[in-house]
C-alpha positions, 0 to 999 in steps of 0.5 A: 797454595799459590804458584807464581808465574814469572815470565821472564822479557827484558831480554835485548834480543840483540840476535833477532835485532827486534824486540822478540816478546812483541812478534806476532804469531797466531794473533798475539804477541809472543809475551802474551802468549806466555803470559796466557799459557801461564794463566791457563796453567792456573799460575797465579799471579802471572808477573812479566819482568819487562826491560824499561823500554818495553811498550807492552806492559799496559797490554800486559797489565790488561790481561791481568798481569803483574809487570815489573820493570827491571832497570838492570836488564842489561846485567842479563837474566839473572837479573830479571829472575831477582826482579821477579823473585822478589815479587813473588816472596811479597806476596807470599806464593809457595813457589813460582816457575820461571819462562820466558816468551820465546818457547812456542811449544809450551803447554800449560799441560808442561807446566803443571807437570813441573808444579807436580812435587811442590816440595822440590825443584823441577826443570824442562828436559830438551836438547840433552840439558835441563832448562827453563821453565822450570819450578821453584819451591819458595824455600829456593828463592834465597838462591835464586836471589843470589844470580849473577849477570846473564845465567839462568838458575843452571846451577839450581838445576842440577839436581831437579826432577825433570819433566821431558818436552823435546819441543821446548828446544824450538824457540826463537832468537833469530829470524831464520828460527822465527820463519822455522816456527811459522813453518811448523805452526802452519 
């Protein structure tokens, strides 16, 4: 059984004003560390939707690494869940969880704990709500297909099975919360 990670960074990150996958902490680049954790979950194969201005993805591809580019990036997110989905339906995996880049505390432990019940849909519990990363049995792919514009798969969500993790509230979008993480990995 092959589970699919699909780490999602075509984002603009317009609120950081600078490509967030490519900021250094700890000695890599946050879009590395994602695809890392991801491998060292035993996802396989690990794809990287990545915006067509991205300049990372040999570095990517040199990590093992499938990079897809997604020439719609700025419809949003949605877009790059499609991108990856459809990667993942090719090549035939049971299922795939969706992350991005910007959540330091992800674990490879979290995201075995949300492939648990391959058979149903499971998402990251933090800050009251049920997000991403989350895992997709491939029997959801045809909904994940159907997003539209800058959502994430809320509405697929609403009734997963939720694997808690508080510290998955920590990610980065601006400066101020780039400095807040330094501070707390230091």
């Amino acid at each position: 059984m092959s589970i699919a990670g699909i780490v999602l960074a075509a984002g603009s990150s317009t609120r950081l004003g600078r490509p967030k996958q490519t900021v250094v902490l700890d000695g890599e680049t946050l879009v590395e560390r994602a695809v890392r954790v991801a491998q060292e979950a035993g996802l396989s194969p690990v794809i990287a939707v990545i915006n067509p201005e991205g300049d990372f993805g040999h570095s990517l591809q040199q990590l093992g690494c499938l990079v897809v580019i997604n020439e719609s990036a700025a419809e949003g997110m949605a877009s790059s869940i499609r991108r990856g989905v459809v990667v993942a339906k090719m090549l035939k995996v049971s299922g795939a969880v969706l992350m991005t880049c910007d959540q330091v505390a992800i674990s490879p432990e979290h995201l075995r704990a949300l492939c648990e019940e391959p058979a149903n849909i499971a998402g990251s519990g933090y800050a009251g709500r049920v997000g991403i990363p989350a895992y997709f049995p491939a029997s959801s792919f045809e909904g994940l297909q159907q997003l539209s514009g800058d959502v994430g798969a809320r509405e697929l969500l609403r009734t997963a099975r939720v694997v808690a993790n508080e510290k998955l509230e920590l990610d980065i979008d601006t400066e101020e919360d780039l400095a807040r993480v330094r501070d707390t990995l230091s």
